[in-house]
N, C-alpha and C positions, 0 to 999 in steps of 0.2 A: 266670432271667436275661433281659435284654433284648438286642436290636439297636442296636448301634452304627454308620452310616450316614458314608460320606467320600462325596461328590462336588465334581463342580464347577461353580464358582458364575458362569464366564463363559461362551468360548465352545469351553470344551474347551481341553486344551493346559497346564492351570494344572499340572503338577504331582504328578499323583495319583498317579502308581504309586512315586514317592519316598516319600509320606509315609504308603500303606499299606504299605510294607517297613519303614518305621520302627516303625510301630505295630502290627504283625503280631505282634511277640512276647508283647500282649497278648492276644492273641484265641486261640482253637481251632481257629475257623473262619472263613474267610476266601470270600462269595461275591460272583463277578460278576451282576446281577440285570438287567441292559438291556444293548442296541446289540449290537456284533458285533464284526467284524476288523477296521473301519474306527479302533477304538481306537487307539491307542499308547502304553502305558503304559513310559515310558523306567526302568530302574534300575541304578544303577553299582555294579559289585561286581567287589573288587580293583581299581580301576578301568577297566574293561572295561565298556562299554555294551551293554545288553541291555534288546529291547523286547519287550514281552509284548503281542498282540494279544486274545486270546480268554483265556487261561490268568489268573486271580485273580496277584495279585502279591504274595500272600503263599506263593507255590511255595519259595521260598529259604529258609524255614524251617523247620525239623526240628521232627517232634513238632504237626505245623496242617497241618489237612486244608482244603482249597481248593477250592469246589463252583460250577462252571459252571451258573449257575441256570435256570430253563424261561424265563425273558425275556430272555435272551440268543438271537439266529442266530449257529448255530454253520456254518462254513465247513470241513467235512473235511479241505480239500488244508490250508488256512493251521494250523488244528491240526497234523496231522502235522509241515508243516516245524517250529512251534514245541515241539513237544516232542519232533523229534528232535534240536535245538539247543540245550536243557536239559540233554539226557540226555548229550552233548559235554561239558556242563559238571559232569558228574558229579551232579546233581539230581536223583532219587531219583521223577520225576511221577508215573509207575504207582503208586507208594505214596502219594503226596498229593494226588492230583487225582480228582475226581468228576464226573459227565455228570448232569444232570437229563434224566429219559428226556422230557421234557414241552418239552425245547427245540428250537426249528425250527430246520433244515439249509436251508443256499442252497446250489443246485444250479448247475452250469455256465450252465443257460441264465438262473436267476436275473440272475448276472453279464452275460450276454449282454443280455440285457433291462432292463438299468441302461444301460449301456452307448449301447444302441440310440435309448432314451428323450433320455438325453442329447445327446448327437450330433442329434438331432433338434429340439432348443429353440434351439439357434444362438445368438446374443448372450441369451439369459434363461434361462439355464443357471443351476440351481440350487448348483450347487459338491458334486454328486454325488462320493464318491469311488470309486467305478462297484466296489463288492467286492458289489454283489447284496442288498444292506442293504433298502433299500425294496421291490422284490417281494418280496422274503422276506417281509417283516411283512404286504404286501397279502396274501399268499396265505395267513399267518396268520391274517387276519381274515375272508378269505373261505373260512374252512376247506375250503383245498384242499394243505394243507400237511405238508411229509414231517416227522418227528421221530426222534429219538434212539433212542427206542423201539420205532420202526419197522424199524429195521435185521434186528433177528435174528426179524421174523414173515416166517413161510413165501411172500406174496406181497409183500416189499417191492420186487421188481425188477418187478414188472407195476403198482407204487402211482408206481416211480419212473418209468418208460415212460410214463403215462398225463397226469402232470404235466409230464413234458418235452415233449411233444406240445402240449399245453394252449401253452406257452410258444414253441413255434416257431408255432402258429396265431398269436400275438399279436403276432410277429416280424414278419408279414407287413404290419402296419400301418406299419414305419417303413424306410427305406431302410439298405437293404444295410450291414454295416461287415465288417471282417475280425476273423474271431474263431475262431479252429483249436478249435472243437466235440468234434470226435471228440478230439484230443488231449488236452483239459481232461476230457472225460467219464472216460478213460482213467484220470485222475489222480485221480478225485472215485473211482473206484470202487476203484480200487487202498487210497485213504485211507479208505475205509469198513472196508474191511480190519480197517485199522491199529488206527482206536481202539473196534472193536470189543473191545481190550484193554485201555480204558481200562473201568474200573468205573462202569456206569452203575445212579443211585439214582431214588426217587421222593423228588425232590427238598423238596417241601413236608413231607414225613413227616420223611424227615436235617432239615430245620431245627428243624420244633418239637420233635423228640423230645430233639436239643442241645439247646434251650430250656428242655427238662423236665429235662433233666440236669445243667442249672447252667453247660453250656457260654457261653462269649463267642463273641458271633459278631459279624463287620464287615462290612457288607456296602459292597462294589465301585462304584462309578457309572463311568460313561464318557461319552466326547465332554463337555460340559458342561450347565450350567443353561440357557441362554440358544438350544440348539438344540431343547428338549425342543419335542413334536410339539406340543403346546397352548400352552406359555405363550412358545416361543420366537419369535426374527425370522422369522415365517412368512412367505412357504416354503420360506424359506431355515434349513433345520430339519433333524436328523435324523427316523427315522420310529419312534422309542421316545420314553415317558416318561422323562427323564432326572433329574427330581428328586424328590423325598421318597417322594412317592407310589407313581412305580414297585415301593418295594421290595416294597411289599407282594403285587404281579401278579407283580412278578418273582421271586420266590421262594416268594409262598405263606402270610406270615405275616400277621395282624392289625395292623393301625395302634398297639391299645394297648402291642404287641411293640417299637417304637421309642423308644431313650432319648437318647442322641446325637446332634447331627446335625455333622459336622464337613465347613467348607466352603472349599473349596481357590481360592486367587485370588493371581493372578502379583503384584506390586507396579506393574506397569501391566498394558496391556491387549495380546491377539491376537486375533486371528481368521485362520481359512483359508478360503479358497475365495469363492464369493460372498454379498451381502447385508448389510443394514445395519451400518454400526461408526462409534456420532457421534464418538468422539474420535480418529480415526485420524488421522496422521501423514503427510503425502506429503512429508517435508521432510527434508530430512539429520540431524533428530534422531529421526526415526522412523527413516530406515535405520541410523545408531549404536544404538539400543537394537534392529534384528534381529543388526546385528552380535555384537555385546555378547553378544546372548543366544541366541545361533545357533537364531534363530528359523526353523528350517525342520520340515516335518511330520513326525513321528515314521516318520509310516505313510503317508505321500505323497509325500513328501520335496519338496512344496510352498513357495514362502517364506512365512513369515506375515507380513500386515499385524499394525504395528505401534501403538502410542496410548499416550495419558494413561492413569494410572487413571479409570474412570470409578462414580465412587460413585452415581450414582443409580442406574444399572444394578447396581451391588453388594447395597444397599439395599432392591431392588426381588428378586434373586433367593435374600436371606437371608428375605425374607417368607415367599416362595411356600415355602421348604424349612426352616423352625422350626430355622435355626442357632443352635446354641448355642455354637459354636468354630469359631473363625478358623485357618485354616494359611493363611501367607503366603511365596510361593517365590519365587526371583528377586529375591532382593535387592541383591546383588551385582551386579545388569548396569546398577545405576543408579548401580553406587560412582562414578566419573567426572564425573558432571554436577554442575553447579555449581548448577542451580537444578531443580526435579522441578514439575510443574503436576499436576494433580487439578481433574476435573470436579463441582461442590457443587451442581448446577440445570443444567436447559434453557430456553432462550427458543422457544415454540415460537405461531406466532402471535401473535406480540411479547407473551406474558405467559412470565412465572416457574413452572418449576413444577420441584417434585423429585420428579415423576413422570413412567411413562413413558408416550409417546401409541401410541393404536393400531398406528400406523404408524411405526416408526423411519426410516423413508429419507420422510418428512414435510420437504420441502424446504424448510419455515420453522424448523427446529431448527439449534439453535445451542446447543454445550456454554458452559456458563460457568465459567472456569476459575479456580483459588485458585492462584498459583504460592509454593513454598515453597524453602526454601534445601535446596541438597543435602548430602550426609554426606560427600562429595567425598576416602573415605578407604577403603582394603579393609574387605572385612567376614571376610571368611572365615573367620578364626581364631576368630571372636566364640564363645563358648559359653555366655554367659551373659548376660542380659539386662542387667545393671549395666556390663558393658561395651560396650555401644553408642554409641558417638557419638550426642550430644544432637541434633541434625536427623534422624535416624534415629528417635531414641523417640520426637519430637514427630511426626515423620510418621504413625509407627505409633498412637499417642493420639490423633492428629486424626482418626484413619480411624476407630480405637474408638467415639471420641465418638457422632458423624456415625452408624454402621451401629447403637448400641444393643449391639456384641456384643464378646467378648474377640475379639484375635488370640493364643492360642496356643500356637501353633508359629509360629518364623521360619526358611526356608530360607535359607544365605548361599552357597550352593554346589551344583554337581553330586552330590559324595558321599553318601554314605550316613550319613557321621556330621558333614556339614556344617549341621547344625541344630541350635537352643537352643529352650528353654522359655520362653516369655517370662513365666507366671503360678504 
């Protein structure tokens, strides 16, 4: 069997943990393979919202195993809270969740050391959301880094002492913040505890031996396309590979092992925090579509900038990640408007181009917009694609067109069973 692949295709935020619970009942196996806690994978059930930070979002499933992959930093304290907020809900994690012994832990001062860095860049702050994401991966790459694995060997509290120390020498380069140390450390070792009940695997052996078994497996993305460490608005980036490629580091499989690649984009656009976004909105219809679509961070609780679709940006991050299927979420928060615009080209240096430049905050860009009629009607009920209001399916075929790919899946709702097939 192969790998099937959901991520997302903007700047994060599109979606994705709705439409891997939809699709979770076909898979076995369901792995997160990059980023961290910084995620927020939102999913409504009974209708009750519930975000899953670190945890695969195929946990709500009976009978699918759900494997935290070695490209993931894993955060102790935020695990514990989330899976003892599962376990309230009667979800069964100890029986469906798996640890890759090969994944990095952020440690309190990690956090502290985001934090400090932060705080310290003044107005060129990168839109960190200070959970310890980026030293974690530095200290990945400068193999000085704690794992999963590490826990139950006889010197893991003198490996954890040694790095902690490493991290208050590096503390000393930025000015002071408040950050209760011994309290967090408290918690970080309390929560080592905890999941050392959680079943931890060697996580690249679980995937391809499922592979060799015939199993389905879907593998996870987080944050989106457009932050990944290479191809995204550098530096305003997370500190993971976040599209296609990753899966293969984050989990351990071969490139030939991917057959799917499904790629998740709101019907307009967000972004959180800082750094480039050419079609954003500073107008009262960029605050009606945050309204509309309670655009705030899952896991920051942030507002998000709001925008156009912006197709060349779509375009440009179905290349990089070989999409073969379109999910489309957020349909519904554009019911209301009477007219929808979409970005088809940038003017940048006064030529044409529908591609993107080096530099996205390149102060001669200018989107150029196609403005279309709106569907100006509920969608919710829709369940079938013959029922959509006609500006609705020309929307959807003009974007078709335009990216070379299906859309799908269409989202018209929060819920769970708020989405149609479109193909």
């Amino acid at each position: 069997m192969a790998v099937d692949v959901l991520l997302g295709l903007q700047w994060g935020d599109e979606g994705k943990g709705k439409i891997v619970d939809y699709l979770a009942k076909d898979y076995d196996l369901v792995c997160r393979f990059q980023g961290g806690p910084n995620a927020g994978h939102t999913i409504y059930v009974d209708g009750e919202k519930i975000v899953l930070h670190t945890i695969p979002s195929g946990i709500f499933h009976a009978d699918l195993m759900n494997l935290i992959g070695n490209g993931v930093v894993i955060d102790p304290i935020t695990l514990k809270m989330e899976v003892e907020k599962l376990l309230t809900h009667g979800v069964p994690v100890m029986d469906r969740l798996l640890l890759s012994q090969k994944a990095h832990m952020i440690l309190p001062t990690h956090r502290m050391l985001d934090a400090a860095s932060e705080a310290s860049k003044g107005k060129d702050k990168i839109g960190s959301t200070l959970r310890g994401i980026g030293p974690t991966y530095m200290d990945k790459t400068g193999r000085n880094g704690l794992r999963i694995g590490d826990i139950t060997t006889p010197d893991f509290i003198d490996k954890y002492e040694a790095l902690k120390h490493k991290h208050l020498s590096l503390l000393e380069m930025y000015p002071e913040i408040e950050f209760d140390l011994a309290g967090e450390e408290e918690k970080w070792l309390s929560s080592i505890e905890f999941i050392k009940n959680i079943k931890s695997v060697s996580g690249e052996y679980y995937v391809n031996h499922a592979l060799e078994k015939g199993q389905r497996i879907l593998a996870e993305g987080a944050q989106g396309s457009m932050l990944d460490i290479d191809f995204g608005t550098y530096p305003f980036v997370t500190s993971s590979n976040t599209i296609t490629s990753g899966v293969c580091n984050g989990l351990g499989i071969a490139p030939s092992r991917i057959k799917d690649v499904i790629g998740i984009t709101k019907a307009y656009c967000t972004r959180v925090g800082s750094g480039p976004f050419p079609t954003e909105l500073h107008d009262e219809v960029g605050e009606a579509i945050r309204q509309h679509g309670k655009e705030f961070g899952a896991t920051t609780g942030r507002p998000r900038r709001c925008g156009w679709l912006d197709l060349v940006q779509l375009k440009y991050t179905c290349m990089l990640n070989g999409v073969t299927k379109i999910a489309m979420t957020k349909i519904d928060v554009l019911n209301e408007f009477e007219s929808i615009s979409v970005a088809e080209s940038y003017i940048v240096d006064g030529k044409d181009t529908d591609e993107l430049p080096f530099d996205l905050n390149d102060p001669t860009l200018e989107p150029v917009y196609t403005a279309l009629p709106g569907w100006n009607t509920k969608t919710n009920s829709i369940r079938n694609r013959h029922d959509m209001p006609k500006p609705l399916s020309s929307y959807i075929k003009g974007i078709e067109k335009y990216l070379g790919t299906p859309v799908y899946y269409v989202s018209v709702g929060p819920g769970r069973d708020e989405l149609f097939l479109n193909h």
